[in-house]
mmCIF file as gemmi writes it, N, C-alpha and C atoms, coordinates in Angstrom:
data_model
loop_
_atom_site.group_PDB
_atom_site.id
_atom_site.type_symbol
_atom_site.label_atom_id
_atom_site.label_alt_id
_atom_site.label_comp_id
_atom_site.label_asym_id
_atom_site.label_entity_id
_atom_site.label_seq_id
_atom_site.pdbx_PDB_ins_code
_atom_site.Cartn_x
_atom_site.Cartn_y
_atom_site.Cartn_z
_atom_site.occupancy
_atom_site.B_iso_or_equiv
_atom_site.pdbx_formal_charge
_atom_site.auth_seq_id
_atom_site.auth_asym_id
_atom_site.pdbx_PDB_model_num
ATOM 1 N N . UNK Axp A 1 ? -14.911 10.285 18.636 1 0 ? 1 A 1
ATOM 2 C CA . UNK Axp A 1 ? -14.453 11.653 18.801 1 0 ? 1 A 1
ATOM 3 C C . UNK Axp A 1 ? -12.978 11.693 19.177 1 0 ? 1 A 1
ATOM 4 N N . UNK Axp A 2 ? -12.526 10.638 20.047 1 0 ? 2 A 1
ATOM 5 C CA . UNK Axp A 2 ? -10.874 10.505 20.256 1 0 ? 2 A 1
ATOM 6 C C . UNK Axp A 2 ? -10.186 10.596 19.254 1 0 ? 2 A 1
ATOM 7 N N . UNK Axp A 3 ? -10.461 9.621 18.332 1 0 ? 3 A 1
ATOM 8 C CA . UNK Axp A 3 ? -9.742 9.398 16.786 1 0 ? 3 A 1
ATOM 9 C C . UNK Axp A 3 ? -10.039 10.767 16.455 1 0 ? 3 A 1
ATOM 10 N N . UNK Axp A 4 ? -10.911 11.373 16.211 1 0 ? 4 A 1
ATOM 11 C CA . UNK Axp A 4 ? -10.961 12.611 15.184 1 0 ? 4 A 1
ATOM 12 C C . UNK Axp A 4 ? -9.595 13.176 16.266 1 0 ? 4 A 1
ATOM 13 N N . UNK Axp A 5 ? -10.065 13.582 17.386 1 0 ? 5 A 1
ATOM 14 C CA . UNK Axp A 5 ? -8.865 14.427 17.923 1 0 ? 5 A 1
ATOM 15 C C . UNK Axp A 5 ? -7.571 13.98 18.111 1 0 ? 5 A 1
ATOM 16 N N . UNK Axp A 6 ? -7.424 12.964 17.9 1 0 ? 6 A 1
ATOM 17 C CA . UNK Axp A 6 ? -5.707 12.334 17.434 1 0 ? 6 A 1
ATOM 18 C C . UNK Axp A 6 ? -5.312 12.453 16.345 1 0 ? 6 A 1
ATOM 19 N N . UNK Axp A 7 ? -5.765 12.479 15.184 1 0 ? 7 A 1
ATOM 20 C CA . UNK Axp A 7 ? -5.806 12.834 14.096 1 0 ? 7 A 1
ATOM 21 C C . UNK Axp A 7 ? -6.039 14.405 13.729 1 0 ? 7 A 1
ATOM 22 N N . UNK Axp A 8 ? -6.702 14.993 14.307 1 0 ? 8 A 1
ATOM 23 C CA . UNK Axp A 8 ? -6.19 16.332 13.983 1 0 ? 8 A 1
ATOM 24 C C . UNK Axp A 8 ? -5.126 17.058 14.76 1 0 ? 8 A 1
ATOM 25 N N . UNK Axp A 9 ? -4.382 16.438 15.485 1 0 ? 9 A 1
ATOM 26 C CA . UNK Axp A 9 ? -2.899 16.73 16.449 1 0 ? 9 A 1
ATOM 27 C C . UNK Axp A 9 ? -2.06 16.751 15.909 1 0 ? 9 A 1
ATOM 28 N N . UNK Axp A 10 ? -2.267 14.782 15.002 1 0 ? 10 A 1
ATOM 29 C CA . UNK Axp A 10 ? -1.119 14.5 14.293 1 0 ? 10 A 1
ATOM 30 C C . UNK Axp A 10 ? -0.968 15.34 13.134 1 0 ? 10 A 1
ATOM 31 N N . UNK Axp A 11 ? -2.275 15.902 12.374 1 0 ? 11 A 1
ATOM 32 C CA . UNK Axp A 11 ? -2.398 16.736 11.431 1 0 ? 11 A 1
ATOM 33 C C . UNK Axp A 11 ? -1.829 18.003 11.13 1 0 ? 11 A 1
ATOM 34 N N . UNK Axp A 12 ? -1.567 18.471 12.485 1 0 ? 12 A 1
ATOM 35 C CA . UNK Axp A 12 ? -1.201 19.948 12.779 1 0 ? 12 A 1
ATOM 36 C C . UNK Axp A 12 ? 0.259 20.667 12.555 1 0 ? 12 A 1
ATOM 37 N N . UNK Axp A 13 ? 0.121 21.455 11.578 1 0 ? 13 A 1
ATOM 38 C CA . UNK Axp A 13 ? 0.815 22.188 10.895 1 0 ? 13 A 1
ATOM 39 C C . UNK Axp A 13 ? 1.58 21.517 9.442 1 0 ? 13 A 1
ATOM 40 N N . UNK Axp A 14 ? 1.018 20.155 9.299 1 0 ? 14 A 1
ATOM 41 C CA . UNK Axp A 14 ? 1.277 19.599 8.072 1 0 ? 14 A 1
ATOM 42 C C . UNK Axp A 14 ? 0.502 20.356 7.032 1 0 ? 14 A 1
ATOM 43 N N . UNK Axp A 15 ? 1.063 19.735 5.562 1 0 ? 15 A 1
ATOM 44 C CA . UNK Axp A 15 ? 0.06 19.94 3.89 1 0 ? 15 A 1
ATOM 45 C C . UNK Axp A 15 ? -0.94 19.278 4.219 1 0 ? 15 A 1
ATOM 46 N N . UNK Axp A 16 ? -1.538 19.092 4.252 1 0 ? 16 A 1
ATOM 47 C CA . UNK Axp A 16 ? -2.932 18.236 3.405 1 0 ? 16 A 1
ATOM 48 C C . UNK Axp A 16 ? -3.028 18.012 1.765 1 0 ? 16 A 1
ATOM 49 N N . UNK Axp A 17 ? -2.746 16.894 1.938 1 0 ? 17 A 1
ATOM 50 C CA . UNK Axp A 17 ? -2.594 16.891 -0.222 1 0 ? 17 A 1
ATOM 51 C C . UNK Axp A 17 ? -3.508 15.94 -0.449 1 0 ? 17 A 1
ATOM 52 N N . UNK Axp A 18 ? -4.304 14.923 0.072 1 0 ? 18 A 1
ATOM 53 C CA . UNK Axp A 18 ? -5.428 14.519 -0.748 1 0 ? 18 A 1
ATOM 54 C C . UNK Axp A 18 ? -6.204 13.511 0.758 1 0 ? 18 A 1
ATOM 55 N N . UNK Axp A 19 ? -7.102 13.06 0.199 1 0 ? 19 A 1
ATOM 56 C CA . UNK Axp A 19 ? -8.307 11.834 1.205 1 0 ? 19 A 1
ATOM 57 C C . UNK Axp A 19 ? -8.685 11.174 0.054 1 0 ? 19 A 1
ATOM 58 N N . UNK Axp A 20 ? -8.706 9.694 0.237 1 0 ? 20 A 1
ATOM 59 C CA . UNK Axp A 20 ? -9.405 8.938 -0.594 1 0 ? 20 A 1
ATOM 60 C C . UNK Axp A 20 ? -10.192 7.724 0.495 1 0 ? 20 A 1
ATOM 61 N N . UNK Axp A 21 ? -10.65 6.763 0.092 1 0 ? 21 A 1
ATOM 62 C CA . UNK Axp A 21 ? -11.714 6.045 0.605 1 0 ? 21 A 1
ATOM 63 C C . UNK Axp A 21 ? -11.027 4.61 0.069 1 0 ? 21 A 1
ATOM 64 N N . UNK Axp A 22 ? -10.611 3.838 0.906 1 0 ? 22 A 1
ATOM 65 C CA . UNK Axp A 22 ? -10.638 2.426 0.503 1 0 ? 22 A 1
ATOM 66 C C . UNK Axp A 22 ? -11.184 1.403 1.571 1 0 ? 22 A 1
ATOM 67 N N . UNK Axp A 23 ? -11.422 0.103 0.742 1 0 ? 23 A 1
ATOM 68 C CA . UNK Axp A 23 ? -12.268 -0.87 1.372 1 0 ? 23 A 1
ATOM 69 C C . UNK Axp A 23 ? -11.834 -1.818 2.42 1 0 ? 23 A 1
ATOM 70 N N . UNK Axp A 24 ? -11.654 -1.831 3.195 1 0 ? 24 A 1
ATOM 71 C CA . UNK Axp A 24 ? -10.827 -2.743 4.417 1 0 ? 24 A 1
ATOM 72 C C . UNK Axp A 24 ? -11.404 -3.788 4.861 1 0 ? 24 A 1
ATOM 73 N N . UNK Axp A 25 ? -11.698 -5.102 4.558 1 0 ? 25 A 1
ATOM 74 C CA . UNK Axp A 25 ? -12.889 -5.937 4.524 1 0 ? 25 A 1
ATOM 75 C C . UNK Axp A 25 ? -14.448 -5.697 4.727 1 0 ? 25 A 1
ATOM 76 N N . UNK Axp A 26 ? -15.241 -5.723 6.177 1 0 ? 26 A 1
ATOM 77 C CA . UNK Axp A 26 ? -16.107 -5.356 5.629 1 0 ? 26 A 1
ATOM 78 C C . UNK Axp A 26 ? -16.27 -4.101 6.169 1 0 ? 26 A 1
ATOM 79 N N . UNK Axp A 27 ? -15.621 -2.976 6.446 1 0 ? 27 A 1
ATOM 80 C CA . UNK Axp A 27 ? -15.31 -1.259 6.329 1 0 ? 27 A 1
ATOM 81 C C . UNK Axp A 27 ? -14.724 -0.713 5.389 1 0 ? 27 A 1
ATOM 82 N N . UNK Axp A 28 ? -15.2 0.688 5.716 1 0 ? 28 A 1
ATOM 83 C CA . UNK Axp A 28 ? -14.499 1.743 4.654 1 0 ? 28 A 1
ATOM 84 C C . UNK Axp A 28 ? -13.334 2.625 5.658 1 0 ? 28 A 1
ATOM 85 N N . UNK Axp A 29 ? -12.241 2.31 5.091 1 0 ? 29 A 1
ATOM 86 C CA . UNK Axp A 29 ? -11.057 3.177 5.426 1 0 ? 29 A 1
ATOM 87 C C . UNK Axp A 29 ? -10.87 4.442 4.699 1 0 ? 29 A 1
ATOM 88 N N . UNK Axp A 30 ? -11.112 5.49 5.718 1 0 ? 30 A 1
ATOM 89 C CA . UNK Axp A 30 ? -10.673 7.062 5.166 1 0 ? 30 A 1
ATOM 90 C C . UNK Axp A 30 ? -9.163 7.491 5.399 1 0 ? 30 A 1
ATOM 91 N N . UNK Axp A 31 ? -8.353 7.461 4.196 1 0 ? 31 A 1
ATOM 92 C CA . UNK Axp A 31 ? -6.878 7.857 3.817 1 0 ? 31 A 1
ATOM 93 C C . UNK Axp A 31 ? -6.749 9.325 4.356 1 0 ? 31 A 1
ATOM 94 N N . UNK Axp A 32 ? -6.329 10.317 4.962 1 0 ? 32 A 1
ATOM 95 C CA . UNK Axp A 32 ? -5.59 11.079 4.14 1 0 ? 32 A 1
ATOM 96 C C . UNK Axp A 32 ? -4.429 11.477 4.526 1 0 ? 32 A 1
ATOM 97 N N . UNK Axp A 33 ? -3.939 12.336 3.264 1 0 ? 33 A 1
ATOM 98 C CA . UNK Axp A 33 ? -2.584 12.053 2.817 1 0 ? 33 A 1
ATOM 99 C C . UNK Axp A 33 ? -1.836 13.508 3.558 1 0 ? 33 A 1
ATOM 100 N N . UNK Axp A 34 ? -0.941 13.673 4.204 1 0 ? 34 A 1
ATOM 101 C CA . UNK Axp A 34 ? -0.165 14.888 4.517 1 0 ? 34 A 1
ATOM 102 C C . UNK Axp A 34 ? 1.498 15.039 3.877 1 0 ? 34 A 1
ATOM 103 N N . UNK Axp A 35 ? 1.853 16.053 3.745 1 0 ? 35 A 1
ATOM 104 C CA . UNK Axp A 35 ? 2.883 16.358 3.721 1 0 ? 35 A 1
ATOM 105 C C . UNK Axp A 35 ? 4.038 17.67 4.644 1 0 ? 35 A 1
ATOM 106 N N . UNK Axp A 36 ? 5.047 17.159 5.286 1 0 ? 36 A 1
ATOM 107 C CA . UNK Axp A 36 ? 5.371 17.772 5.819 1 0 ? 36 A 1
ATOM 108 C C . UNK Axp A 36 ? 7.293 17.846 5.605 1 0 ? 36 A 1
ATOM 109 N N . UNK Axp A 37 ? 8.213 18.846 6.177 1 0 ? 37 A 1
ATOM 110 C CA . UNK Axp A 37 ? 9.365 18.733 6.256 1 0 ? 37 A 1
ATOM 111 C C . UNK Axp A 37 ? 10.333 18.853 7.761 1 0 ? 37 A 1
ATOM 112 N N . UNK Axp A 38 ? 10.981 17.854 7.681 1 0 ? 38 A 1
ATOM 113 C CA . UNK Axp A 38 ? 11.216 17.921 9.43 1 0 ? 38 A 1
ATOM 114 C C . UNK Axp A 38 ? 12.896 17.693 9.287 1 0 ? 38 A 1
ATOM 115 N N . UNK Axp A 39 ? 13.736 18.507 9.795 1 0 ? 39 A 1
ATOM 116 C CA . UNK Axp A 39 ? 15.074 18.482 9.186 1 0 ? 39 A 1
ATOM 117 C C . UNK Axp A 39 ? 15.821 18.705 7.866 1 0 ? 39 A 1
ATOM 118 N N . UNK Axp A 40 ? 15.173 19.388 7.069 1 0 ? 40 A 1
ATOM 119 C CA . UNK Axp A 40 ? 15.107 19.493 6.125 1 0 ? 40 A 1
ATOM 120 C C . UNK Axp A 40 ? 15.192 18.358 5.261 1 0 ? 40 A 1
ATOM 121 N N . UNK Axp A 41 ? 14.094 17.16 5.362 1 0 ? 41 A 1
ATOM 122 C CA . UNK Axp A 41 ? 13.769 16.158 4.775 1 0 ? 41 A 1
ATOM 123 C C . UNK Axp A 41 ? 12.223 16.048 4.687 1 0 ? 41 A 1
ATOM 124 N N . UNK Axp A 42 ? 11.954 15.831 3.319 1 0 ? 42 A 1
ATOM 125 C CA . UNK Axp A 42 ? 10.334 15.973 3.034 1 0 ? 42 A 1
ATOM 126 C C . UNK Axp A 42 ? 9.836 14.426 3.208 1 0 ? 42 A 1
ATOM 127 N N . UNK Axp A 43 ? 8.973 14.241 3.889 1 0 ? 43 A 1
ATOM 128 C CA . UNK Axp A 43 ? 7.85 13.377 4.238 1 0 ? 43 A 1
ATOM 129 C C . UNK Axp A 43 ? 6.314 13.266 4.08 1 0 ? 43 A 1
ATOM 130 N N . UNK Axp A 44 ? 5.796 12.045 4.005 1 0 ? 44 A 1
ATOM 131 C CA . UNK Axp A 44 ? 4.78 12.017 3.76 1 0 ? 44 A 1
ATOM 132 C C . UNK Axp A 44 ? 4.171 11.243 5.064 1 0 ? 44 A 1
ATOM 133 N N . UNK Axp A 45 ? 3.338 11.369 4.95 1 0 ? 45 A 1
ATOM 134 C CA . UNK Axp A 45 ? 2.176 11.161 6.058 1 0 ? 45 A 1
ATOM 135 C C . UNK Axp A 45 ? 1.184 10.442 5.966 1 0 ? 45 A 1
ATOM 136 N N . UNK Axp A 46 ? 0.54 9.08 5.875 1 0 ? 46 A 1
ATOM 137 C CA . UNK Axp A 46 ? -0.915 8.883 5.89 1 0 ? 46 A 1
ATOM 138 C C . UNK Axp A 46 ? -1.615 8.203 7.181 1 0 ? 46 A 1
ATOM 139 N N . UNK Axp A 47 ? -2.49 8.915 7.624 1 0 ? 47 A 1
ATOM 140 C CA . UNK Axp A 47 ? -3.519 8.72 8.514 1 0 ? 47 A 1
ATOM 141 C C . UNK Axp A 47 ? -4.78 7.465 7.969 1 0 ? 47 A 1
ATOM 142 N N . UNK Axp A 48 ? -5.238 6.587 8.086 1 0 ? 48 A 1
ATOM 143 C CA . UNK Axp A 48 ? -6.041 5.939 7.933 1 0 ? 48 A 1
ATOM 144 C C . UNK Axp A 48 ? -7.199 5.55 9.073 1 0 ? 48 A 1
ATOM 145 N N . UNK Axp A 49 ? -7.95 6.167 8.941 1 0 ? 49 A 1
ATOM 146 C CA . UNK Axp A 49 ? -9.258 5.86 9.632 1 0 ? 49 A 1
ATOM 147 C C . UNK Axp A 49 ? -9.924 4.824 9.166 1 0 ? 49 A 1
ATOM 148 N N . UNK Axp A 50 ? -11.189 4.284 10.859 1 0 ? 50 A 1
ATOM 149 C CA . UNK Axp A 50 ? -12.095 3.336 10.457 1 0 ? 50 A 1
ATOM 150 C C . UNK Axp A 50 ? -13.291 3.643 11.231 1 0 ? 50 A 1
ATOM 151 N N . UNK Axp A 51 ? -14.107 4.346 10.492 1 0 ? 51 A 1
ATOM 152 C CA . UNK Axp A 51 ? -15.634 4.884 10.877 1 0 ? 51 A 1
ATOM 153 C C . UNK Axp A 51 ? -15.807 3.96 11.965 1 0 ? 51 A 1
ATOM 154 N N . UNK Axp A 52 ? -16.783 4.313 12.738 1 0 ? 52 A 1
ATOM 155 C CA . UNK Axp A 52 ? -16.841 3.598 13.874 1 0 ? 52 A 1
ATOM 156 C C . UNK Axp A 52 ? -15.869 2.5 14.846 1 0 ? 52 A 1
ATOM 157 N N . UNK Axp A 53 ? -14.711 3.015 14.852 1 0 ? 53 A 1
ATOM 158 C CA . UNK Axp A 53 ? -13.452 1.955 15.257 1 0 ? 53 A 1
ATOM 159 C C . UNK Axp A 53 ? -12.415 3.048 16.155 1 0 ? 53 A 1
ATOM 160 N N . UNK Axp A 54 ? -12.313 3.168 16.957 1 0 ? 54 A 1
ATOM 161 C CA . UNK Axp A 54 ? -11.056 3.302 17.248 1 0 ? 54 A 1
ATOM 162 C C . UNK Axp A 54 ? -9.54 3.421 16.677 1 0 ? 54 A 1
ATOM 163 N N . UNK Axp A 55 ? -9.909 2.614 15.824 1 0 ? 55 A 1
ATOM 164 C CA . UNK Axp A 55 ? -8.669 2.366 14.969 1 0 ? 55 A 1
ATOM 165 C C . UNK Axp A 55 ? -8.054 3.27 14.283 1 0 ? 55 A 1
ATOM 166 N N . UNK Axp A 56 ? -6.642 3.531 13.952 1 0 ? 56 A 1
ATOM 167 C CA . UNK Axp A 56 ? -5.993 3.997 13.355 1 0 ? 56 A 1
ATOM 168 C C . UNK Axp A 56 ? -4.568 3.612 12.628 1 0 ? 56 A 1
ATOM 169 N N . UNK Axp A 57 ? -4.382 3.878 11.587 1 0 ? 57 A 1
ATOM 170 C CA . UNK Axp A 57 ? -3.11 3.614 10.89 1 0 ? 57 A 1
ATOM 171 C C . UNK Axp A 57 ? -2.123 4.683 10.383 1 0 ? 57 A 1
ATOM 172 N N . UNK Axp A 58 ? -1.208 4.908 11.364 1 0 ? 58 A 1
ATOM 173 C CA . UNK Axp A 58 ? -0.104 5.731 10.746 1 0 ? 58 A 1
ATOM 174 C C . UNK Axp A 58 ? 0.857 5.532 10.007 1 0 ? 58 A 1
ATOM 175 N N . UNK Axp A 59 ? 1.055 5.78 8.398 1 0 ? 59 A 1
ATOM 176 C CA . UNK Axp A 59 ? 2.533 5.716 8.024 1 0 ? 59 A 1
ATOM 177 C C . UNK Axp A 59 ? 2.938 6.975 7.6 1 0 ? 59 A 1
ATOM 178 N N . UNK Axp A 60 ? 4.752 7.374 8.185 1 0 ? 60 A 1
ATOM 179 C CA . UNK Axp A 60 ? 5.254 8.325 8.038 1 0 ? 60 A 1
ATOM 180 C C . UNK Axp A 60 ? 6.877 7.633 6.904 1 0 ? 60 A 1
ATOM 181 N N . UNK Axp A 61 ? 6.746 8.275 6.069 1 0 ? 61 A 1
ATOM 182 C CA . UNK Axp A 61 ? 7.808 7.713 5.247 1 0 ? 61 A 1
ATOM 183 C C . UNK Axp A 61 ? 8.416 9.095 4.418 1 0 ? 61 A 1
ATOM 184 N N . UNK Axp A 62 ? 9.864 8.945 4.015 1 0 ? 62 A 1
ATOM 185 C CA . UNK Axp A 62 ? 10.321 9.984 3.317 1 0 ? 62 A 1
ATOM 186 C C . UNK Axp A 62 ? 9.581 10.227 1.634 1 0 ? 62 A 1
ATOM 187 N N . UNK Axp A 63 ? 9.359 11.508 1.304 1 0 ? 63 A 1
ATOM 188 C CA . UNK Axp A 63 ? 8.288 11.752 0.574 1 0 ? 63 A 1
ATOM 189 C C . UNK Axp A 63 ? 8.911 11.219 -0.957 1 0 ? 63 A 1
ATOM 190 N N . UNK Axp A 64 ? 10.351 10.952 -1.187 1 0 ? 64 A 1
ATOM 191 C CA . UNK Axp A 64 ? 10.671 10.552 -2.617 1 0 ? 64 A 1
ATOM 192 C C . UNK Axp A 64 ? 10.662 8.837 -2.39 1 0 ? 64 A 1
ATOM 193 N N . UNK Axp A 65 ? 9.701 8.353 -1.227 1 0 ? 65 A 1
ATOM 194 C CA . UNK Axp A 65 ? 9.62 7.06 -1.747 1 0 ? 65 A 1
ATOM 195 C C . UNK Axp A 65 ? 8.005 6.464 -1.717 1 0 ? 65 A 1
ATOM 196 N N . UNK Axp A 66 ? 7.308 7.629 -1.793 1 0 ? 66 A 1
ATOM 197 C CA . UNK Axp A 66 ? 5.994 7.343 -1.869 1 0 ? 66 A 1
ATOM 198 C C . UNK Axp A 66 ? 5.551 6.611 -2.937 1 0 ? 66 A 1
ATOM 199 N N . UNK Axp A 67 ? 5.56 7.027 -3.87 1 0 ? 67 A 1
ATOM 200 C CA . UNK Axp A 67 ? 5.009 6.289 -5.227 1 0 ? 67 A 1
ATOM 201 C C . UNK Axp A 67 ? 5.54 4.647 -5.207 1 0 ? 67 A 1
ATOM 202 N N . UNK Axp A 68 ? 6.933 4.473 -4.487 1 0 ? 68 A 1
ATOM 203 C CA . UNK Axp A 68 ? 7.567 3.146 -4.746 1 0 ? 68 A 1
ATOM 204 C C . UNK Axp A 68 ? 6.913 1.87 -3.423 1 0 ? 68 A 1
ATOM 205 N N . UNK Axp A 69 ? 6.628 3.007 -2.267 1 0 ? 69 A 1
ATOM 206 C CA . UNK Axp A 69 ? 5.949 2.341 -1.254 1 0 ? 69 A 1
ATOM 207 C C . UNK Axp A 69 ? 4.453 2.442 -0.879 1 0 ? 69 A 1
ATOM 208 N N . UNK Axp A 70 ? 3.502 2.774 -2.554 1 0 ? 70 A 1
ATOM 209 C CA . UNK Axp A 70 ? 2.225 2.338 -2.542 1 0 ? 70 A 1
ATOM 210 C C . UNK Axp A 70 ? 1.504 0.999 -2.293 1 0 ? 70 A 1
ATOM 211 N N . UNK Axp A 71 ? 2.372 0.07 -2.495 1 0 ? 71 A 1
ATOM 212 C CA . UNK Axp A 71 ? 1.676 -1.173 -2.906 1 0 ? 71 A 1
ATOM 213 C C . UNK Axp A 71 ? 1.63 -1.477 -1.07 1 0 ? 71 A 1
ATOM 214 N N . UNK Axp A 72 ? 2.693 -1.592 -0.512 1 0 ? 72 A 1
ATOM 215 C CA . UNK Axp A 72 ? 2.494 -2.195 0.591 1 0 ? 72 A 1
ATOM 216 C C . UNK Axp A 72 ? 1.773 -1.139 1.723 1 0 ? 72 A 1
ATOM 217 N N . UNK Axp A 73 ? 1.258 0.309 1.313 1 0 ? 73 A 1
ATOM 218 C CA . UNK Axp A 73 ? 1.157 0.893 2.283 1 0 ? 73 A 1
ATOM 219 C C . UNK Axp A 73 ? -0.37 0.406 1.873 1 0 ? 73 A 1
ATOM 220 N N . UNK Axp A 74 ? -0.92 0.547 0.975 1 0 ? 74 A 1
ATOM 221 C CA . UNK Axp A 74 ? -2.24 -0.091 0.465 1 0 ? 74 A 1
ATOM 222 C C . UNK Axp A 74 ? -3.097 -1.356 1.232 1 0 ? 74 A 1
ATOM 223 N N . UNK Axp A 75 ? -1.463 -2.038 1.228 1 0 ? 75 A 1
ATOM 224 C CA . UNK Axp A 75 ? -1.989 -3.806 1.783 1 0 ? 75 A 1
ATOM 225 C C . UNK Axp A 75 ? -2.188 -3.524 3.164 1 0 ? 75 A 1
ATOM 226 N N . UNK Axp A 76 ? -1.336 -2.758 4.164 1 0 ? 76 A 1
ATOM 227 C CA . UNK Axp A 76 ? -1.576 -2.383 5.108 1 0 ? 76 A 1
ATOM 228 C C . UNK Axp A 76 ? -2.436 -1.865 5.457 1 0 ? 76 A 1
ATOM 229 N N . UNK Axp A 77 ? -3.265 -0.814 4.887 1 0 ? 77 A 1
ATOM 230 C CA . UNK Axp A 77 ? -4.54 -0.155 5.044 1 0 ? 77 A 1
ATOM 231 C C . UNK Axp A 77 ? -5.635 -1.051 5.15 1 0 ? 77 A 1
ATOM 232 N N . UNK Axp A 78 ? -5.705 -1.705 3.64 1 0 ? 78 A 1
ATOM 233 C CA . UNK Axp A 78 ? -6.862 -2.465 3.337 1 0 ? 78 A 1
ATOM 234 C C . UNK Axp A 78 ? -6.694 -3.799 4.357 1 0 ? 78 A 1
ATOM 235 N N . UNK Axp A 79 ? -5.551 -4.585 5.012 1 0 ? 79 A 1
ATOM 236 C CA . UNK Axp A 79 ? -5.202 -5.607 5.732 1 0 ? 79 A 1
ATOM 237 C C . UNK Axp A 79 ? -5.848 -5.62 7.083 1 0 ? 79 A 1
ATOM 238 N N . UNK Axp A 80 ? -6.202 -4.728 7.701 1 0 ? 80 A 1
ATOM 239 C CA . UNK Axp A 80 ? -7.178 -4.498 9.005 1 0 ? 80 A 1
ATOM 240 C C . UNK Axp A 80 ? -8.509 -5.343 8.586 1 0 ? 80 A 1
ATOM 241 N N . UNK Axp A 81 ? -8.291 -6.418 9.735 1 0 ? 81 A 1
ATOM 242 C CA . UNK Axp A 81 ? -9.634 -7.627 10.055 1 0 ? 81 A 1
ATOM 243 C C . UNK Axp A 81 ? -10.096 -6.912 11.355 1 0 ? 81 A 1
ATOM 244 N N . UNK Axp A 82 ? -11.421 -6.672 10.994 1 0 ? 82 A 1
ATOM 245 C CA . UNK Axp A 82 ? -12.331 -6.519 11.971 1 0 ? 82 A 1
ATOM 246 C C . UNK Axp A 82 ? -12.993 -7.347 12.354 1 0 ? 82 A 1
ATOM 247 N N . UNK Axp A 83 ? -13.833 -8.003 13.52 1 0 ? 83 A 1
ATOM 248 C CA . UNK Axp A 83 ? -14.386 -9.294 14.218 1 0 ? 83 A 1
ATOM 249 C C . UNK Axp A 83 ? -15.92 -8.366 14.691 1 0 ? 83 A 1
């Protein structure tokens, strides 16, 4: 319940532009994606959850380098070892 409510803080007053589901060894990581503008510079946002975990992954990056900084934001997501 913490995570949900840290995540909907960080959420607050951002876009919401998509949630997807990826596999993080043996969990499922819930993405989603925000968009927001802070100085008049557009950013993107992703929140990554881990069902039953505590855990969380924030990346905040400027929004015209999203597409170029998929690969590693990916590895980062999916890169969480759980024990």
């Amino acid at each position: 319940m913490e995570t949900q409510n840290t995540v909907s803080g960080l959420a607050g007053g951002k876009s919401f532009r998509a949630e997807t589901t990826l596999n993080a060894g043996n969990r499922q990581s819930q993405v989603k994606i925000y968009s927001f503008t802070q100085n008049n510079m557009n950013y993107a946002m992703l929140i990554s959850s881990y069902p039953g975990t505590p855990v969380l992954v924030i990346i905040v990056i400027p929004a015209d380098q999203y597409n170029a900084s998929q690969a590693w934001m990916v590895s980062t997501i999916t890169g969480i070892q759980f024990r």
